[in-house]
The first five atom37 places (N, CA, C, CB, O) and aatype in JSON, in Angstrom:
{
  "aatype": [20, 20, 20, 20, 20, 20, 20, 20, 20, 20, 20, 20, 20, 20, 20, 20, 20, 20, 20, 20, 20, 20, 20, 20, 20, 20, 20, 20, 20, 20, 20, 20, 20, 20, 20, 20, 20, 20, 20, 20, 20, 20, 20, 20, 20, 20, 20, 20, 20, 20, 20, 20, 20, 20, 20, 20, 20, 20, 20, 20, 20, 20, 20, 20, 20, 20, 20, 20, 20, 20, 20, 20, 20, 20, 20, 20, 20, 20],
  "atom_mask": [
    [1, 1, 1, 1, 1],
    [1, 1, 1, 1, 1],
    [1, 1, 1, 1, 1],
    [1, 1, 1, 1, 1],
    [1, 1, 1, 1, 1],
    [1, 1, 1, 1, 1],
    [1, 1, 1, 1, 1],
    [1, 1, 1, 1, 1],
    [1, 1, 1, 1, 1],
    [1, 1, 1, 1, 1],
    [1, 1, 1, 1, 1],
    [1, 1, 1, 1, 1],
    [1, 1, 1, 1, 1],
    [1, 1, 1, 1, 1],
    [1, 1, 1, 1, 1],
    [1, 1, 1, 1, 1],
    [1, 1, 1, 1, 1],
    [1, 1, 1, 1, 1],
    [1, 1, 1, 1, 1],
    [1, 1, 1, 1, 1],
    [1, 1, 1, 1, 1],
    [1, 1, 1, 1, 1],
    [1, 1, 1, 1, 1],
    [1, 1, 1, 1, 1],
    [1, 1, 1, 1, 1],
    [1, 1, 1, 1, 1],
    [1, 1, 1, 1, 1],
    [1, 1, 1, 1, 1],
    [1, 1, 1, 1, 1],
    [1, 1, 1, 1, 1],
    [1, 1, 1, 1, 1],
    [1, 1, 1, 1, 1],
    [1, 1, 1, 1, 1],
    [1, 1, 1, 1, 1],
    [1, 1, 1, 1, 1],
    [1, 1, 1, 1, 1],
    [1, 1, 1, 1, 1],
    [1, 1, 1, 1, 1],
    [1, 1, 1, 1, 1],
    [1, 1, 1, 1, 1],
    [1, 1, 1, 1, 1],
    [1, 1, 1, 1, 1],
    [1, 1, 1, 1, 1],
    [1, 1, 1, 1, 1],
    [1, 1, 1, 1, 1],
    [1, 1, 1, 1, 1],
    [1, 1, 1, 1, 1],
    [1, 1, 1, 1, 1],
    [1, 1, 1, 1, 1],
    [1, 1, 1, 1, 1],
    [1, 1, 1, 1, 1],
    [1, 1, 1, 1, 1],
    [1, 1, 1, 1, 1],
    [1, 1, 1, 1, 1],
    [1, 1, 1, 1, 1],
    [1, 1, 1, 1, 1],
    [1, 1, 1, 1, 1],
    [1, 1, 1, 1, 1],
    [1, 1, 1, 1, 1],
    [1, 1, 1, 1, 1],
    [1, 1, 1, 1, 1],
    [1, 1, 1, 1, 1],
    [1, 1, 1, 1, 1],
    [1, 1, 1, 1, 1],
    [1, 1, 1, 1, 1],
    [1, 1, 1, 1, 1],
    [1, 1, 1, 1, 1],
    [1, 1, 1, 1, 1],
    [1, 1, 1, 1, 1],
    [1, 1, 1, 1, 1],
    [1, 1, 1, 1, 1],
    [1, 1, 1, 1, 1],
    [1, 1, 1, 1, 1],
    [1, 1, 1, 1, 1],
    [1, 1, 1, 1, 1],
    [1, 1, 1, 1, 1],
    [1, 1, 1, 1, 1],
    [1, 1, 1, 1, 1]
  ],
  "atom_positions": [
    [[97.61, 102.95, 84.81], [97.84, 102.93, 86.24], [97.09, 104.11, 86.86], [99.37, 102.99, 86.57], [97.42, 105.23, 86.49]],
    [[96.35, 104.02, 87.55], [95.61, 104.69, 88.44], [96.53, 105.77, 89.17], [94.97, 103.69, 89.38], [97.63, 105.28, 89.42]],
    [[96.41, 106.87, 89.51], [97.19, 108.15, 90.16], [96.13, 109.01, 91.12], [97.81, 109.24, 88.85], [95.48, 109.94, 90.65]],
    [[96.04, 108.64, 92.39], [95.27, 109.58, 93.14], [96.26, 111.08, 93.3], [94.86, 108.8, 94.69], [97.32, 110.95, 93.91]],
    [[96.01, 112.02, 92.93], [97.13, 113.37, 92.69], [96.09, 114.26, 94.21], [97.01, 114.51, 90.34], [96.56, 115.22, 94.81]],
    [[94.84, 113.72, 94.51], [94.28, 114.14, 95.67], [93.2, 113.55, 95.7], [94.15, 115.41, 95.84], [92.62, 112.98, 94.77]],
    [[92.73, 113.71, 97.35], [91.6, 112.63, 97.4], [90.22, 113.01, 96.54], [91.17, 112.41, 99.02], [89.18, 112.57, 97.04]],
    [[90.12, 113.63, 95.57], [89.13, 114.28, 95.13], [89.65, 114.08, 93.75], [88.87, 115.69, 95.7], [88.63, 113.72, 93.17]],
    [[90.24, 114.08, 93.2], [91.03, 114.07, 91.49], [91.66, 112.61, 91.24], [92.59, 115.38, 91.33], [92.51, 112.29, 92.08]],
    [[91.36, 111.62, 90.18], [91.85, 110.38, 89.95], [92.17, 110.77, 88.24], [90.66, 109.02, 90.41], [91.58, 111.59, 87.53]],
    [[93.24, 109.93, 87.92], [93.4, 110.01, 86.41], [94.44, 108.33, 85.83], [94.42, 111.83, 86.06], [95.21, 107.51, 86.34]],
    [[94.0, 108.55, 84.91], [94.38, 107.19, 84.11], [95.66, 107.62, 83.26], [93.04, 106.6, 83.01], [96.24, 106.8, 82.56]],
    [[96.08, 109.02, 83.37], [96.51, 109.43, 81.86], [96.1, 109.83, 80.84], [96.86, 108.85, 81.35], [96.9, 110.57, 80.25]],
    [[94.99, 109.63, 80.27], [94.12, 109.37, 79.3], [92.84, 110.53, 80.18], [93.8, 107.43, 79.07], [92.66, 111.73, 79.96]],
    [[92.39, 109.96, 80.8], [91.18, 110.66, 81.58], [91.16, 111.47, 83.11], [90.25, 109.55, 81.77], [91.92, 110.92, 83.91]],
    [[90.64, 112.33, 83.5], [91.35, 113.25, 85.18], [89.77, 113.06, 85.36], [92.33, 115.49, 85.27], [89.1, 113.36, 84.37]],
    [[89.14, 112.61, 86.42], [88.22, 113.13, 87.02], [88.42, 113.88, 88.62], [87.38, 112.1, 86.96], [89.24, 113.6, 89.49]],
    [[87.41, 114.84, 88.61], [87.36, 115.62, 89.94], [85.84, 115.24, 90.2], [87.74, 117.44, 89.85], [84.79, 115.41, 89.57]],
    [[86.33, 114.42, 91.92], [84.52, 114.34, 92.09], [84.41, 115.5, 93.01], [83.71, 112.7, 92.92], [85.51, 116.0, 93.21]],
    [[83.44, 116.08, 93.63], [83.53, 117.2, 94.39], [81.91, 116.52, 95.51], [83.42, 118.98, 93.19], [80.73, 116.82, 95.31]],
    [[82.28, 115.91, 96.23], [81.41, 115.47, 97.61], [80.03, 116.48, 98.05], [82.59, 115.56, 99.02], [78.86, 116.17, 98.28]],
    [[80.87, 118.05, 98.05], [79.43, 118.91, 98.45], [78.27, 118.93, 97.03], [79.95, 120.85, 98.89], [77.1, 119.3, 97.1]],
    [[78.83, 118.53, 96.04], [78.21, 118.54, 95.39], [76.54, 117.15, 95.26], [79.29, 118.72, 94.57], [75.32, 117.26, 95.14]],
    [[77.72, 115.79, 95.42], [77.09, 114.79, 95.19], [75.81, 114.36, 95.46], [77.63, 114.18, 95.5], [75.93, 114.17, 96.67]],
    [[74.44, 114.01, 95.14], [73.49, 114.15, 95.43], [73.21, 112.36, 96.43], [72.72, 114.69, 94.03], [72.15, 112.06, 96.99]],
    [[74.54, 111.41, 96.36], [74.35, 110.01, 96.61], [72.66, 109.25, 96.12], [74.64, 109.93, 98.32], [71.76, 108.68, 96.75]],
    [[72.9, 109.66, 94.54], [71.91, 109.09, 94.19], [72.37, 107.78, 93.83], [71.25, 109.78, 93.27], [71.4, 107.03, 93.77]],
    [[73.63, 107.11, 93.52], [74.51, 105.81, 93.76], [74.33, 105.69, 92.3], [73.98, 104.42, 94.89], [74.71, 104.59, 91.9]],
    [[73.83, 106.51, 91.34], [73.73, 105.83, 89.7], [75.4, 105.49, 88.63], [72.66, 107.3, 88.67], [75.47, 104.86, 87.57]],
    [[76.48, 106.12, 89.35], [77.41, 105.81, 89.22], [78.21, 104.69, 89.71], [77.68, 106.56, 89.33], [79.19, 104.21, 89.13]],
    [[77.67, 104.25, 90.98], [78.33, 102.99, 91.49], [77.38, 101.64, 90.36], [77.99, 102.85, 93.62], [77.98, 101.0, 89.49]],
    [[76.27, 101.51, 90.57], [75.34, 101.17, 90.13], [75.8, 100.43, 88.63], [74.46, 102.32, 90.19], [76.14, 99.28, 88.36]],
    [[75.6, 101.95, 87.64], [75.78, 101.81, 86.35], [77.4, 101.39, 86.2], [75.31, 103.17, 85.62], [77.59, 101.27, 84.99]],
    [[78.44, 101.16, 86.81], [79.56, 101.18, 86.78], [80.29, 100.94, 88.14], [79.79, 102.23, 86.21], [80.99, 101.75, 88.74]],
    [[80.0, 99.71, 88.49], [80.41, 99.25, 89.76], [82.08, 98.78, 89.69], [79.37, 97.99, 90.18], [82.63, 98.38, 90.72]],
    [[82.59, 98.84, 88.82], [83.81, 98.37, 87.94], [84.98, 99.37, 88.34], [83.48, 98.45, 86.2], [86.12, 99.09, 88.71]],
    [[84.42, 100.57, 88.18], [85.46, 101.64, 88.1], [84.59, 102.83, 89.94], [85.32, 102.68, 85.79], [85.22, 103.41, 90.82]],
    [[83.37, 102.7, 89.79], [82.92, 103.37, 90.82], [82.46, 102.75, 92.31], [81.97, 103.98, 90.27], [81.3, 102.6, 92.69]],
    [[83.39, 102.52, 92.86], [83.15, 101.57, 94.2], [83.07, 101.99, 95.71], [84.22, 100.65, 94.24], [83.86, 102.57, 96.45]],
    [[81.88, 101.5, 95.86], [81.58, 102.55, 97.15], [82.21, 101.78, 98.73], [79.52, 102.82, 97.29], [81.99, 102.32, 99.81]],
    [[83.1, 100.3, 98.58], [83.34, 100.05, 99.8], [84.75, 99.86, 99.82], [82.59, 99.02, 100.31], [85.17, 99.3, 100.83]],
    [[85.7, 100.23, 98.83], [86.88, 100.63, 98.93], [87.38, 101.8, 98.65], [87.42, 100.0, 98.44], [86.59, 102.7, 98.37]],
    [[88.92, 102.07, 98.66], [89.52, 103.36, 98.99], [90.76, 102.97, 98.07], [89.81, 103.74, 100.74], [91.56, 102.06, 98.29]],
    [[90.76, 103.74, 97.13], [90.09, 104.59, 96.24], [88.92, 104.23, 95.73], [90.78, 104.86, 95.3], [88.81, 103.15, 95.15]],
    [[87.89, 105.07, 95.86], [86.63, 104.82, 95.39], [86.66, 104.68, 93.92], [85.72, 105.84, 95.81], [85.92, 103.92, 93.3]],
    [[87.51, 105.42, 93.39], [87.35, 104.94, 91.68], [88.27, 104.88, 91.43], [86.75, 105.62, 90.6], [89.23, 105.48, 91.91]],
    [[88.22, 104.0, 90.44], [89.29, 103.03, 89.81], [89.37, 103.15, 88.33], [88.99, 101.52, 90.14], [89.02, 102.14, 87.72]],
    [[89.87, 104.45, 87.41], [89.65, 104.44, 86.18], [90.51, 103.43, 85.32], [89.8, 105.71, 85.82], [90.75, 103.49, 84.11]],
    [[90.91, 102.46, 86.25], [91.41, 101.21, 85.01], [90.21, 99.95, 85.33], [93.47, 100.42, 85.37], [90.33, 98.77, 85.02]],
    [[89.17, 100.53, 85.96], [88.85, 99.25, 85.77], [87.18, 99.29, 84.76], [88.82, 98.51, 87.47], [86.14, 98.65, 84.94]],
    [[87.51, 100.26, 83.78], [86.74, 99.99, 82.75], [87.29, 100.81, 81.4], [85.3, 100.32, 83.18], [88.2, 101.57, 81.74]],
    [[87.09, 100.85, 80.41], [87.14, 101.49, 78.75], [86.72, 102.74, 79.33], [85.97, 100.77, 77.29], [85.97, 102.92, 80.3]],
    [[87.43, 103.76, 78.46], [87.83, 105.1, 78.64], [85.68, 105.73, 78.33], [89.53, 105.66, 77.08], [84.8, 106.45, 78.8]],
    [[85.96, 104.81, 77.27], [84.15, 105.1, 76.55], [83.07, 104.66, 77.6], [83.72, 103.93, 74.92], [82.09, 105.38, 77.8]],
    [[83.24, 103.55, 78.23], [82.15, 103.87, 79.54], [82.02, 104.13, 80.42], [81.64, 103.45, 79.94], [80.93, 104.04, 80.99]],
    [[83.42, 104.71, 81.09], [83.69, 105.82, 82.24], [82.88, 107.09, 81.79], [85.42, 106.24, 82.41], [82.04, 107.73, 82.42]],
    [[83.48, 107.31, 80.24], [82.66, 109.14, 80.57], [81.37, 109.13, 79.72], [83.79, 110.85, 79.82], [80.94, 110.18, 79.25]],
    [[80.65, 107.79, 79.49], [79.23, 107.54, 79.61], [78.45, 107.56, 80.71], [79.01, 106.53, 79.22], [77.26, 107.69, 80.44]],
    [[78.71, 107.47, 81.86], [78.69, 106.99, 82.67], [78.97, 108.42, 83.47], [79.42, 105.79, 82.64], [77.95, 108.94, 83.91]],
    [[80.03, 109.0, 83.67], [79.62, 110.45, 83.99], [78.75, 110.8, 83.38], [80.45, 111.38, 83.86], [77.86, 109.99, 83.57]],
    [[78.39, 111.63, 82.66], [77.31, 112.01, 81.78], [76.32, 111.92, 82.43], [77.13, 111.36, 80.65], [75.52, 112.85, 82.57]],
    [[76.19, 110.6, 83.01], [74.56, 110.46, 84.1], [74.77, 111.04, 85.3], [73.99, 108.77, 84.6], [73.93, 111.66, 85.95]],
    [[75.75, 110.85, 85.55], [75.54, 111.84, 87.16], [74.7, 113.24, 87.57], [76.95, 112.37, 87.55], [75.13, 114.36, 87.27]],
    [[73.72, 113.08, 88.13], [72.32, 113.7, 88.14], [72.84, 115.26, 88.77], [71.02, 112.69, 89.26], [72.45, 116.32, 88.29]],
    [[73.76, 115.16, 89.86], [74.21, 116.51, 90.32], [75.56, 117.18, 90.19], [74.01, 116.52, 91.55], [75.95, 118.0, 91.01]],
    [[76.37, 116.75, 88.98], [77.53, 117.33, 88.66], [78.5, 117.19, 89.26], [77.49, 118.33, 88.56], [79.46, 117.92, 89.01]],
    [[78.6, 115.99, 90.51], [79.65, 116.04, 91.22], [80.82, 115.33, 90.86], [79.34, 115.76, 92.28], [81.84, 115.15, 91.52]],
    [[80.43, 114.81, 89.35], [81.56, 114.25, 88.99], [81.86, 115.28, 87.37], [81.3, 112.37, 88.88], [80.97, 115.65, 86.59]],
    [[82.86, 115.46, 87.29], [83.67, 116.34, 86.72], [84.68, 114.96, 85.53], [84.66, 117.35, 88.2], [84.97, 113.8, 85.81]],
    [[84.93, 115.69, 84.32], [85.69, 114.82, 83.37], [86.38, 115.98, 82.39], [84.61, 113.65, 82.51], [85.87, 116.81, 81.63]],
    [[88.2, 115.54, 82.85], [88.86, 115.76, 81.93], [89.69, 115.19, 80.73], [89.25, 116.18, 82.38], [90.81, 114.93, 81.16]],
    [[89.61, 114.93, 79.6], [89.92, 114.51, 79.09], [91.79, 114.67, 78.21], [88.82, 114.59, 78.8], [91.91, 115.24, 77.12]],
    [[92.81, 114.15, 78.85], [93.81, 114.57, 78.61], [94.5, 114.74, 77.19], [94.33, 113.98, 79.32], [93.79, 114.16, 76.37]],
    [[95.45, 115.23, 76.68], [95.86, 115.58, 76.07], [97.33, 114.62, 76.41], [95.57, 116.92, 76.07], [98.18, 114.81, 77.29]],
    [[97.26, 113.37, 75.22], [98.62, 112.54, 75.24], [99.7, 112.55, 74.03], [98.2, 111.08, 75.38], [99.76, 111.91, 72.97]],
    [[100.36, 113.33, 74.5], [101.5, 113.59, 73.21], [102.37, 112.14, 72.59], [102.86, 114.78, 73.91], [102.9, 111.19, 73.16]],
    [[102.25, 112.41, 71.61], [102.79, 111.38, 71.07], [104.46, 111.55, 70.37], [101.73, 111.01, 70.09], [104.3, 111.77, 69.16]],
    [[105.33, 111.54, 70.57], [106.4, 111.6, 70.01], [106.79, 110.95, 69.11], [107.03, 111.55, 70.59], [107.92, 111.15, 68.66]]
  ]
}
């Protein structure tokens, strides 16, 4: 389930991203490469359930000006 915790920070549980806007260069290679989870004509713009944990932060990785940020959580297991 998707958790906007602020308009800038999304997390799955599993994954936290922080995008940071002054940063973003709108080179669109994230909507693009990942139109699934990165969507530029709705609100929330990203949607980390709507792809595998493995090609969300492939997929960061390309982001050309760092404005997307990836944390990877820590899920305790009892």
């Amino acid at each position: 389930m998707l958790m906007e915790v602020d308009k800038n920070l999304y997390t799955n549980g599993e994954l936290t991203v922080v995008y940071d806007p002054k940063k973003c260069a709108n080179a669109g290679l994230c909507c693009a490469g990942l139109s699934e989870v990165f969507r530029s004509s709705v609100i929330p713009w990203i949607d980390l359930d709507g792809a595998p944990n493995e090609e969300i932060i492939k997929q960061i990785s390309k982001c050309p000006s760092g404005a997307l940020k990836l944390v990877q959580n820590k899920v305790l297991v009892h």
